[in-house]
C-alpha positions in Angstrom: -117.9 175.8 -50.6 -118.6 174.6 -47.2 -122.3 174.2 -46.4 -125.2 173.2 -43.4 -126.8 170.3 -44.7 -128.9 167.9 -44.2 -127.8 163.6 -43.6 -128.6 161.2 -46.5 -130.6 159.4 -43.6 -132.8 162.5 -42.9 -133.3 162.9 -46.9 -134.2 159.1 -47.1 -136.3 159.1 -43.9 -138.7 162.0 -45.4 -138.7 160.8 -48.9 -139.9 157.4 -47.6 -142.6 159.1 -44.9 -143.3 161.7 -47.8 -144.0 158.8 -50.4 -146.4 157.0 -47.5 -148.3 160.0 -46.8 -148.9 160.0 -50.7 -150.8 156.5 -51.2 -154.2 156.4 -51.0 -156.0 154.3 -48.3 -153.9 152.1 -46.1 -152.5 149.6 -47.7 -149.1 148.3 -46.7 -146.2 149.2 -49.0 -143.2 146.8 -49.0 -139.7 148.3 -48.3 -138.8 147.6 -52.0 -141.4 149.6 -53.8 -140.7 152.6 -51.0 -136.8 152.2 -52.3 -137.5 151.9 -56.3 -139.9 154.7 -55.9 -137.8 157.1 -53.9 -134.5 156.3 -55.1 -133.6 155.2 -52.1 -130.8 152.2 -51.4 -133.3 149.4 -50.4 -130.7 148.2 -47.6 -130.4 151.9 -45.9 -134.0 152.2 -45.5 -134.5 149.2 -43.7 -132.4 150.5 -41.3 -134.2 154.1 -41.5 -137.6 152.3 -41.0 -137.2 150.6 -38.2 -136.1 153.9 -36.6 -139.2 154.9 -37.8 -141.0 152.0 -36.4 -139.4 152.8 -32.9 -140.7 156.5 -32.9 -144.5 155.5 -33.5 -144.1 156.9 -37.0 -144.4 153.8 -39.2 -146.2 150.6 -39.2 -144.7 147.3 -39.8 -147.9 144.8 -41.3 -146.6 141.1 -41.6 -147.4 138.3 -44.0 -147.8 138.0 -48.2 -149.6 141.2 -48.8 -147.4 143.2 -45.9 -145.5 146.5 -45.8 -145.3 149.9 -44.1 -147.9 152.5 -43.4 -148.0 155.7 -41.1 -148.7 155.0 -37.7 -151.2 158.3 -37.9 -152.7 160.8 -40.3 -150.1 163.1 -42.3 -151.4 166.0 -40.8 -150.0 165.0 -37.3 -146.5 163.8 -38.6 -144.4 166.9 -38.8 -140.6 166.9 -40.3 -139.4 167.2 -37.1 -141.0 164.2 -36.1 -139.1 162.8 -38.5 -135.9 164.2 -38.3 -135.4 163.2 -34.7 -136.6 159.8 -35.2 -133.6 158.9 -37.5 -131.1 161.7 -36.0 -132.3 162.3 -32.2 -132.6 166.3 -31.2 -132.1 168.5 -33.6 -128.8 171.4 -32.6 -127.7 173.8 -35.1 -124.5 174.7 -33.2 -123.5 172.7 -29.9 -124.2 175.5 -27.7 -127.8 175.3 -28.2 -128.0 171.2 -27.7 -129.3 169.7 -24.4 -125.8 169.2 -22.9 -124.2 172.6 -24.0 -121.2 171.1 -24.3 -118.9 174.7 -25.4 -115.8 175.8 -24.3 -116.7 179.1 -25.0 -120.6 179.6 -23.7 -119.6 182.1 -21.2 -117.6 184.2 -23.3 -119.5 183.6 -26.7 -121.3 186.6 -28.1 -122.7 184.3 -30.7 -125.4 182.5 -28.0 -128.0 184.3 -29.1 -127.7 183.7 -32.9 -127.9 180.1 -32.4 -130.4 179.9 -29.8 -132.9 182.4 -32.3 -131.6 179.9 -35.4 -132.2 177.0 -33.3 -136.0 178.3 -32.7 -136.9 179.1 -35.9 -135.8 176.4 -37.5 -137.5 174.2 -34.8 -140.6 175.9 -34.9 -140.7 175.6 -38.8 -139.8 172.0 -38.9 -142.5 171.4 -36.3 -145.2 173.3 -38.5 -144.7 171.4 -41.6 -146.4 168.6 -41.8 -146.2 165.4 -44.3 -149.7 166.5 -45.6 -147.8 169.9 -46.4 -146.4 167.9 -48.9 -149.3 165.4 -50.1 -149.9 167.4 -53.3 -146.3 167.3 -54.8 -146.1 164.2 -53.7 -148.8 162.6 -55.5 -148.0 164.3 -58.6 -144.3 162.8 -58.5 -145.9 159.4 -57.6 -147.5 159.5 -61.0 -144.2 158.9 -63.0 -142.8 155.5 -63.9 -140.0 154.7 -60.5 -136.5 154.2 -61.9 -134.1 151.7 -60.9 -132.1 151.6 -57.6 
């Protein structure tokens, strides 16, 4: 079975960003406790981070006691914030991207599908924000982290 799904990097990005959100106060977290905690290959989410860095979304602090934080409250980070960090704009179909790069568009009875799936899914990924998710998150944080 074939199915719409989302990257690895996406699922890392918002497990890391999810896990952030989670910590109380503001204390930097080091790349390696954000990998153990979220299962997350420690050498992919350097990468993801400092996509993250590059959109505004994350904070790189230096020095013995450094790490990551948000760049701003949970409550203004939404998913797709986060998405198009790591992946750049979000298309369901390639009709509905910026370029509309289809052979087809003119002829396609299908447009309007993809441009309605496109909005919803926007529009919901733009209303959820990383608080959304503080809750779960800080009952998941509770458990001992497994090894990468």
């Amino acid at each position: 079975m074939s199915v719409m799904q989302v990257s690895r990097k996406v699922d890392y990005a918002l497990r890391a960003v999810i896990y952030l959100a989670s910590l109380p106060g503001d204390r930097p977290v080091p790349v390696s406790d954000i990998a153990t905690r979220r299962r997350i290959p420690q050498k992919f989410l350097e990468k993801i981070i400092k996509d993250l860095i590059r959109a505004g979304l994350v904070v790189s602090h230096r020095g013995a006691h450094g790490g990551y934080t948000l760049a701003r409250p949970p409550e203004t980070v939404s998913f797709r914030d986060v998405i198009e960090a790591v992946e750049g704009p979000i298309a369901i179909n390639q009709c509905v991207n910026e370029r509309r790069d289809c052979s087809v568009l003119t002829s396609c009875n299908m447009q309007t599908i993809w441009q309605e799936g496109q909005r919803r899914m926007l529009d919901y990924f733009a209303a959820t924000t990383l608080a959304d998710l503080r809750p779960l998150a800080r009952f998941v944080n509770t458990r001992p982290a497994a090894a990468v």
